[in-house]
C-alpha positions in Angstrom: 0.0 0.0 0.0 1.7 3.3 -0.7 1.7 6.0 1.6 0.3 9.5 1.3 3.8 10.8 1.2 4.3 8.2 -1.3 1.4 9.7 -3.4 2.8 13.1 -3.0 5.7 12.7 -4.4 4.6 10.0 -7.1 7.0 7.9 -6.2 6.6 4.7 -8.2 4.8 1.2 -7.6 5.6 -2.3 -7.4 3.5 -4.8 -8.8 4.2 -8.6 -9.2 3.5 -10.7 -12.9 4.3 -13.8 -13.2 5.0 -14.2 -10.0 8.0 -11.7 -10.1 8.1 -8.1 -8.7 8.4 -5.2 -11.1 9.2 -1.6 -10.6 7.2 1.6 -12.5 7.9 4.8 -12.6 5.6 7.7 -13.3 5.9 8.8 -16.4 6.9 12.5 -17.2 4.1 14.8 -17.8 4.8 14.4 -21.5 4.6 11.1 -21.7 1.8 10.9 -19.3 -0.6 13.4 -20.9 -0.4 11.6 -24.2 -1.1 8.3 -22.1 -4.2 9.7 -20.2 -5.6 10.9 -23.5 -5.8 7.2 -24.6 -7.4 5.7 -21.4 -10.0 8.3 -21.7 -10.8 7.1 -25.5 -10.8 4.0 -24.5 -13.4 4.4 -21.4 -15.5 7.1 -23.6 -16.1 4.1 -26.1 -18.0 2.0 -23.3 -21.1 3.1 -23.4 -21.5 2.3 -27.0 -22.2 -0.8 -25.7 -24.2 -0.5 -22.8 -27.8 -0.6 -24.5 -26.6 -3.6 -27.0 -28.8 -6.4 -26.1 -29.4 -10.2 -27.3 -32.7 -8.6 -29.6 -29.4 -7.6 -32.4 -27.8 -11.0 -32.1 -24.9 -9.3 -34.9 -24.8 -6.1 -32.6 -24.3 -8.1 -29.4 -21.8 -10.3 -30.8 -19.9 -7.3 -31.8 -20.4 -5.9 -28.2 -19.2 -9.2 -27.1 -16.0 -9.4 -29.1 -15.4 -5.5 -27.8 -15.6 -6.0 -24.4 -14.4 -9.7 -24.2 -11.4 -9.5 -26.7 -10.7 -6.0 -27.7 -10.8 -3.8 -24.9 -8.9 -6.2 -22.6 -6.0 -6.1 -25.3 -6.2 -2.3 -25.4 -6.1 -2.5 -21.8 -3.2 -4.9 -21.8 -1.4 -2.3 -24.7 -2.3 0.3 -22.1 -0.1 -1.0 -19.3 2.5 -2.2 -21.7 3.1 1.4 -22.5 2.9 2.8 -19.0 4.8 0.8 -17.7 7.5 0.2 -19.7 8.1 -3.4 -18.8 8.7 -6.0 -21.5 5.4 -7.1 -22.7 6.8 -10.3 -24.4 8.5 -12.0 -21.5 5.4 -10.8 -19.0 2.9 -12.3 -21.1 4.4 -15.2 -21.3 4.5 -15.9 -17.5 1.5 -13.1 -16.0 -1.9 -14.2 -15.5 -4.8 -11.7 -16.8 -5.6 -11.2 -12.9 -2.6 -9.9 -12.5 -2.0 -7.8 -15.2 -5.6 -6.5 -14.0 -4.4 -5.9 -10.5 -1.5 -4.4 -12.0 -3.2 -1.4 -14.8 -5.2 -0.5 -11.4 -2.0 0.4 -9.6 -1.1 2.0 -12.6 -4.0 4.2 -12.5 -3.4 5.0 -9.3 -0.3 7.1 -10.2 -1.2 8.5 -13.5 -3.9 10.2 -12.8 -3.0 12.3 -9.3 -4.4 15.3 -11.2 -7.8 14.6 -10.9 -7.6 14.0 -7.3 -5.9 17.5 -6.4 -9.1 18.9 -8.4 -12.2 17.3 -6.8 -10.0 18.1 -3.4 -10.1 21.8 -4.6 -13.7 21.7 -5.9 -14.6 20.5 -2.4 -12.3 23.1 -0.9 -13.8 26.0 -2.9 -17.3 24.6 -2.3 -16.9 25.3 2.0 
């Protein structure tokens, strides 16, 4: 569990794949911003298939195959890029658990801005 200090500073995270513990840095704001941008594509494109039901048999498959096959592999290309670590060797020995357990630590530290501003909407709000 990090600490708030830990969370200040955005120092990084450990997470374990495969069995084997891995370091990740935060990535530079550069880097980062470009990142965040894709994560919020990727969750924006959800509720496209929220309403799909079993009535459009082709239209649920396709929502199937979206939430089943492609986003988890977006996901997975998501934390690949993050984190830097090599996506060959990991997948190889990681369970999906895992590297589930692992993108939520990674959203943990990439997104520290939108903590500080719901803090200072509540703040403004007193």
């Amino acid at each position: 569990m990090r600490t708030e200090e830990d969370k200040i500073v955005q120092s990084g995270i450990k997470v374990t794949l495969g069995g084997v513990e891995y370091d990740i840095a935060p990535l530079v704001i550069k880097e980062s911003r470009e990142w965040r941008k894709r994560v919020v594509l990727l969750l924006s494109s959800l509720p496209a298939y929220a309403e799909v039901t079993t009535d459009t048999p082709d239209e649920f498959g396709e929502a199937l195959n979206a939430m089943l096959v492609a986003m988890p592999d977006k996901v997975t290309s998501l934390f690949f890029d993050y984190s830097k670590l090599d996506r060959e060797v990991i997948e190889a020995t990681a369970t999906d658990a895992e590297l589930a357990k692992a993108f939520e630590q990674v959203i943990e530290i990439a997104f520290p801005l939108a903590k500080s501003l719901t803090q200072t909407m509540k703040h403004l709000s007193q």
